[in-house]
C-alpha positions in Angstrom: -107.5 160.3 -55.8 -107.5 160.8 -59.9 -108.6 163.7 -62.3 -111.2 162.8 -64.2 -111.0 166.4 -66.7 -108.6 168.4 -67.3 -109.7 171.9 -69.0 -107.0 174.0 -70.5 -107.1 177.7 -71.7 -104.5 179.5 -73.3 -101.7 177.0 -71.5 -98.5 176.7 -72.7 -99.2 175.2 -76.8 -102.5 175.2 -76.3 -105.6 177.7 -76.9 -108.4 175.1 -75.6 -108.3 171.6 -75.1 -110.8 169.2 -72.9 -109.3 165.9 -72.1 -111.4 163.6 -70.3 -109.5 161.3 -67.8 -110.0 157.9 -65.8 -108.5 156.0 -63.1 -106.0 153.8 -64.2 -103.2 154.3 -66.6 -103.8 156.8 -69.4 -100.9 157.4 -72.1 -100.2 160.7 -74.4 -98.2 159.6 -77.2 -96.8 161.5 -79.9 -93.7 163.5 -80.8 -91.4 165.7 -79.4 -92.9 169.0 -79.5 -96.6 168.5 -80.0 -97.8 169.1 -76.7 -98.0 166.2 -74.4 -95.7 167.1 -71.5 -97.9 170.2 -71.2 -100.9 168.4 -70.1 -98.8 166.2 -67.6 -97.2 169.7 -66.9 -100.6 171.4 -66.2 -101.4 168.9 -63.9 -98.6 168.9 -62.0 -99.4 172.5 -61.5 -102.7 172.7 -60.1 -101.2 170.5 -57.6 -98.2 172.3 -56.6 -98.5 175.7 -58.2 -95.2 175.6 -59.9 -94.1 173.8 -62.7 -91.5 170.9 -62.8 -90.4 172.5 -65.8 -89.2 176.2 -65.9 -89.1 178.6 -62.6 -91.5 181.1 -63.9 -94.8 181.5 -65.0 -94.6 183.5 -67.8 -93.6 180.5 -70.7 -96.6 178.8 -69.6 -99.3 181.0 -71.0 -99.9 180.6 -74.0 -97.8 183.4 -77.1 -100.1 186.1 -77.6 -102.4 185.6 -74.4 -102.4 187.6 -71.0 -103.3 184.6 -68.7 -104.1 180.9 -68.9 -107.0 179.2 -67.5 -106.1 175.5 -66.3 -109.2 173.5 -64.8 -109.4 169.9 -62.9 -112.3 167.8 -62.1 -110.6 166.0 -59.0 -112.5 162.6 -57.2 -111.3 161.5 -53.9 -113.1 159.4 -51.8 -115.7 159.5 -54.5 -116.3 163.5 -53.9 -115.6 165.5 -56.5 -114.4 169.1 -56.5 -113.6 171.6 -59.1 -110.0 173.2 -59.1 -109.5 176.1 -60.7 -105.7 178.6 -61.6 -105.9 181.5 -63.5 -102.1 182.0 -64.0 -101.3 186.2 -64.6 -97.7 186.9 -65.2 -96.5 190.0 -63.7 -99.7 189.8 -61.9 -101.3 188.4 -59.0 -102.2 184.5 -59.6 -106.2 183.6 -58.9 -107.3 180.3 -57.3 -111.5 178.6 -57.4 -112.8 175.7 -55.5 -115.7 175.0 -57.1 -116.0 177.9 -58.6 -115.5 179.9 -55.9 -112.6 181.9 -55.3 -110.5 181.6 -52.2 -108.5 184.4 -50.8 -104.7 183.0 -51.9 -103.7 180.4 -54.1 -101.8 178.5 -51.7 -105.2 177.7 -49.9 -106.0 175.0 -52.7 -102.6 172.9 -51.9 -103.7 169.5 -51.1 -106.5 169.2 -53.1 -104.8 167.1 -55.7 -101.1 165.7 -54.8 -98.9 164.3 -58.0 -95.7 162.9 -58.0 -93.5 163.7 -61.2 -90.8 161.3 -62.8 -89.3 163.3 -65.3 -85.8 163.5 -66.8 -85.0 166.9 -65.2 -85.1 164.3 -61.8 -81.3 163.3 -62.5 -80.7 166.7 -61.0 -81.9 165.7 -57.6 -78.2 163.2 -57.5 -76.2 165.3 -59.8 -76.9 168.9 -59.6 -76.6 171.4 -56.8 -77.8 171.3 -53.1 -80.5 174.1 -54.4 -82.6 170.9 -56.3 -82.2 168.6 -53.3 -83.6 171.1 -51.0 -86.4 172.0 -53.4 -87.3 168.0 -53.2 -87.5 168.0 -49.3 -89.9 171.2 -49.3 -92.2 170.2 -52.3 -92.6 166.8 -50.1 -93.1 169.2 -47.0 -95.9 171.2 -49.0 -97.7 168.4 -50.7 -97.8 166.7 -47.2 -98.9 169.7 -44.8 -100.4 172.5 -47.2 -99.3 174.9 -43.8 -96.1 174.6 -44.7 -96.6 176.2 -48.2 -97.1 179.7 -45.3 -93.9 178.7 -43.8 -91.7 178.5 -46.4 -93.0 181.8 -48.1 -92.4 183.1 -44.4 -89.1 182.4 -44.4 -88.1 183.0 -47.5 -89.7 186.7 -47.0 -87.3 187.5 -43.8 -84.1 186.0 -45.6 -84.7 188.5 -48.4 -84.8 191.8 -46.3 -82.0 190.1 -43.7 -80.4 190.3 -47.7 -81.1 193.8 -48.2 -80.2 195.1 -45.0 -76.9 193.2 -45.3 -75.9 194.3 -48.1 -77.0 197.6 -47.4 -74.6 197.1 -44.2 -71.8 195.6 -45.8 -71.5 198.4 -48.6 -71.3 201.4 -45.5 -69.9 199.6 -43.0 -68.1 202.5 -41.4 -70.5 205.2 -41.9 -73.3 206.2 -39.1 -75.8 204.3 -41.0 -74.4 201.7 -40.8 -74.4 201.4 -37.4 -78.1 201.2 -37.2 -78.4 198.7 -40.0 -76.4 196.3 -37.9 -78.6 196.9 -34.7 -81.5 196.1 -37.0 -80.1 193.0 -37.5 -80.5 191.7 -34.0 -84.4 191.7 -34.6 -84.3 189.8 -38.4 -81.9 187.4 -36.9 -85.2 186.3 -34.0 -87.5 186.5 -37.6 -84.7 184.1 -39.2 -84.2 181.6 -36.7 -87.7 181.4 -35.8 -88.4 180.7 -39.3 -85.8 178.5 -39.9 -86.1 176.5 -37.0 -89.5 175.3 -38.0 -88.1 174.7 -41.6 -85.4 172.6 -40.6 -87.4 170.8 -37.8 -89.6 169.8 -40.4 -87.4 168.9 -42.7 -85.3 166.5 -40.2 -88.6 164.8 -39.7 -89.3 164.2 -43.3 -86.3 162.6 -43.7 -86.0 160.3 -40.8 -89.6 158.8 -42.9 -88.5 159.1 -46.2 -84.8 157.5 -46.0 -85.8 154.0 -45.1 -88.4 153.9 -47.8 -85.7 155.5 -50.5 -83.4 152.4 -49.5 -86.3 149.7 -50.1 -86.9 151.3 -53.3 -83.5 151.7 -54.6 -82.8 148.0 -53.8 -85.9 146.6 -55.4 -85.0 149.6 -58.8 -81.6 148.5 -58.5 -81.6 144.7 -58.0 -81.5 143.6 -61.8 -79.1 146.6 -62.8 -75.6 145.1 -63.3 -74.1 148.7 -63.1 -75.5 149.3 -59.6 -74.0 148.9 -55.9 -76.4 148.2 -52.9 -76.6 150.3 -50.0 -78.3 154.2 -49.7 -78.0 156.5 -47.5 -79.1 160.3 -47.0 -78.0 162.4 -44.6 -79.1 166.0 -43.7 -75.8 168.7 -43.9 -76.7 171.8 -41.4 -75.0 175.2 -41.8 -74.7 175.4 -38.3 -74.4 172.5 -35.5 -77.3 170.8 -35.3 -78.2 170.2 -31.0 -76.6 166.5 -30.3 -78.9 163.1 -29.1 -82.0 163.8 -30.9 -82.2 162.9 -34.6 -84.8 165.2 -35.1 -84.4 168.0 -32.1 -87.6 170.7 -31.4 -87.3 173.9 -32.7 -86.6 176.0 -29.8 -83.3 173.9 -29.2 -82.9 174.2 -33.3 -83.8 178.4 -33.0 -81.1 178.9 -29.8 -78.3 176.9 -31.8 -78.8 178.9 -35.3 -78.9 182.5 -33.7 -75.8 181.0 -31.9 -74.1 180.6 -35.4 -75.5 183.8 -37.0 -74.0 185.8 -34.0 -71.0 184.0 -34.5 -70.7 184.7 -38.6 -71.8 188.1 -38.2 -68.9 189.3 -39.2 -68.5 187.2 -42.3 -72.0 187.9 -43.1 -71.2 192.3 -43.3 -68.1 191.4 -45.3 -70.0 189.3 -47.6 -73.3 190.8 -47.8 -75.6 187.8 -48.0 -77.1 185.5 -44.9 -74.8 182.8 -44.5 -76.7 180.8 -41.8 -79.8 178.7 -42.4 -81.7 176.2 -44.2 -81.5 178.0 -47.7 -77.2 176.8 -47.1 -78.1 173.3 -46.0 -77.0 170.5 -47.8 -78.8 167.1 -48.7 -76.1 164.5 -48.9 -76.5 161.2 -51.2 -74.1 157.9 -51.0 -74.4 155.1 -52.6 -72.1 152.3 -50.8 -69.6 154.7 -49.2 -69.3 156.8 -51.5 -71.1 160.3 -52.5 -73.9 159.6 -55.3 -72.8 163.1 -56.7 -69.8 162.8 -59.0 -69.0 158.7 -58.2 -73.1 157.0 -59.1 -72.7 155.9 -62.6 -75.7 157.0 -64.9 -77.4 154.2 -64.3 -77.3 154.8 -60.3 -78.0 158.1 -60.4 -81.3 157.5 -62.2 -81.7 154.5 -60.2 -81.5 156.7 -57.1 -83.6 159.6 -58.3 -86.2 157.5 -59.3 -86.2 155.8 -56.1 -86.0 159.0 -54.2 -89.4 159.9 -56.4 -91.5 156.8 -55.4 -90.6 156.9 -52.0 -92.6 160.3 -52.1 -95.2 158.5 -53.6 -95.3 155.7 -50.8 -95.1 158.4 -48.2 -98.3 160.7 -49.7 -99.9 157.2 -50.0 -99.6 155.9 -46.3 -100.7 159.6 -45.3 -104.2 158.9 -47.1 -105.2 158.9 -50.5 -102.7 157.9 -53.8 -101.3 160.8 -55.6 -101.3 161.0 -59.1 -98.4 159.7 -60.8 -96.7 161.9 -64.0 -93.7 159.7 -65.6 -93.5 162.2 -68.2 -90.9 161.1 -71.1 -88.9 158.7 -68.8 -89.4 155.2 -70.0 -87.2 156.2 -73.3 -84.4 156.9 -70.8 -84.0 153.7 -69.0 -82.4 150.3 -69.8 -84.7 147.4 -70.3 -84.1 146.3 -66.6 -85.1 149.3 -65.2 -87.9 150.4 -67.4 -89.5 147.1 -66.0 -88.7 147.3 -62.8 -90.3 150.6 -63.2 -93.7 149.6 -64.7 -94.0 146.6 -62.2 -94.0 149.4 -59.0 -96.4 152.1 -60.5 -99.0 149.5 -62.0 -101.1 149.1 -58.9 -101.2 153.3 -59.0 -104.7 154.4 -58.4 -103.7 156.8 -61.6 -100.7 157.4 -63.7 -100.4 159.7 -66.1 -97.7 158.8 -69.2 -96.2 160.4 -72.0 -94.3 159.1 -74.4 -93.0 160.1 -77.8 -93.7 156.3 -79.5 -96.4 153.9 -77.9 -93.9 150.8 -78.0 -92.2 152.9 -74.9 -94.6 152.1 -73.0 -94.3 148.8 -71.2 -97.2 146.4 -72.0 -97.7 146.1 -68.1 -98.9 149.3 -68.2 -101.4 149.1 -71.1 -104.5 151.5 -70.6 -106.3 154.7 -72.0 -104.4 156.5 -75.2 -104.0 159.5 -76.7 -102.4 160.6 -79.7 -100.7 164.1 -79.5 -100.1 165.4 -82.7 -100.0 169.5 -83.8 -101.8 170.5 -80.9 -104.9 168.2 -80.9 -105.4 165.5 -78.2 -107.1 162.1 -80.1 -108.4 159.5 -78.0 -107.5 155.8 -79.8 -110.0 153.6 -79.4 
């Protein structure tokens, strides 16, 4: 799988560009600030629909415009299709396969898959559990488009369980309150149903993923003189998970979290928010025996992300085609050992996609296609 055009309107910096794109290794050199990260960024987007870099859509159109228009030319298994996002702020998003539209934008998930290494990644090992889980579901998504439906699903019934909580919690001992709790009975079935099939999936991901973190962090970390050996990832519940099975079905998963949300209803009214489910869960990282998360040195922890990112990439690989590969601005942030170690596992890629702020940061292993980003133009060099 590679794009072989990428068509922007009114993105981010820029009001048109055409860039036309190969197979291979292609770099986008230039400064800080001129642009390149926002055609990795772009993308990255028509991939996943969100953006590795902000939460919201609204900083990526363009000052001064009411929508962007981003466009890809995608080949897999020598087909080609057209991908189309017409990104509305405040509005309702549009989606076109081949220039027809399709009913959500959600429905063109898995029609291109990336994989982005960027420096925002060291928040996977040191910020909060909110990044870790955000990993696991993007992984979910890119590998099962369906899933896309049951996150949004879920997400949905946690915010009205919300809003009738804290509805409940702020009357508790008036009539009405009284019914909002009996309400509850019927959002805690939407929540555990939900969640159940969230966390199922999510215990399944990782039972694939953790081995292929750990042969990635050794081979990343084996010429690091800063790094200890040994990874392991383990999946925190915010109720008890059913015992024996690593990965247990969700009906045994929905009976044991409606067991815990009866059992923190209470807690729940006092506090006015859903205590109970896998929006609370917890992805734990050690290196050695210790947590990655205050103890990896900065070498580790970038050793680890990394590693945690090309294990996604060896997991969307075995399930079919290669994704794309963004390292967008990352080689200028690792050691020398590293950085190689680095270039010497992407260079078989069927494309990666670099950015860089000088050329010479980009090992000579990885020597390809080149453009110069400077003041908003996009120069091939020859």
């Amino acid at each position: 799988m590679h794009v072989a055009h990428l068509s922007l309107r009114d993105f981010r910096s820029y009001p048109e560009v055409e860039v036309p794109l190969e197979p291979g290794v292609t770099a986008f050199v230039g400064p800080n600030g001129q642009g390149k990260t926002n055609l990795v960024e772009a993308v990255d987007y028509l991939a996943t629909l969100s953006s590795h870099r902000v939460a919201t859509d609204a900083p990526l159109v363009r000052a001064g415009a009411d929508r962007a228009v981003l466009r890809a030319r995608v080949v897999r298994d020598s087909r080609e299709a057209l991908l189309e996002i017409e990104v509305v702020p405040g509005g309702s998003n549009r989606a076109r396969v081949n220039r027809a539209p399709v009913p959500r934008p959600r429905e063109v998930l898995g029609l291109l898959r990336t994989v982005v290494f960027s420096p925002e990644d060291l928040a996977l090992v040191k910020g909060d559990p909110a990044d870790r889980r955000r990993f696991l579901d993007q992984l979910l998504v890119a590998r099962a488009p369906r899933l896309a439906g049951v996150r949004a699903d879920y997400d949905r019934v946690l915010k009205q369980r919300n809003t009738l909580l804290k509805s409940a919690s702020g009357a508790r001992r008036s009539s009405g309150a009284v019914g909002a709790v009996r309400t509850l009975d019927a959002w805690d079935e939407h929540l555990a149903r939900n969640g159940a099939e969230l966390l199922a999936e999510r215990l399944r991901l990782l039972a694939a993923l953790e081995p292929l973190v750990t042969a990635r962090y050794c081979t990343v970390a084996a010429s690091a003189p800063d790094s200890r050996t040994g990874v392991s990832m383990t999946y925190v519940s915010s109720f008890p998970l059913p015992a024996g099975e690593p990965t247990p079905d969700r009906e045994l998963l929905r009976a044991a979290m409606l067991a815990e949300v009866a059992s923190r209803r209470d807690d729940e009214l006092d506090r006015g928010v859903t205590l109970v489910g896998p929006h609370r869960d917890e992805l734990r990282l050690s290196i050695g025996e210790l947590p990655a998360k205050g103890y990896a040195s900065h070498g580790e922890s970038w050793s680890l992300a990394l590693s945690m990112r090309l294990a996604a990439y060896d997991l969307l690989g075995a399930d079919g085609d290669d994704p794309v590969l963004v390292l967008d601005d990352v080689f200028a942030e690792l050691d020398t050992d590293r950085r190689d170690q680095l270039a010497r596992s992407v260079v078989g890629a069927e494309q990666v996609l670099v950015t860089a702020a000088v050329a010479a940061d980009v090992p000579e292993v990885l020597a390809g296609a080149r453009f110069d980003v400077v003041d908003g133009e996009v120069r091939r060099v020859r």
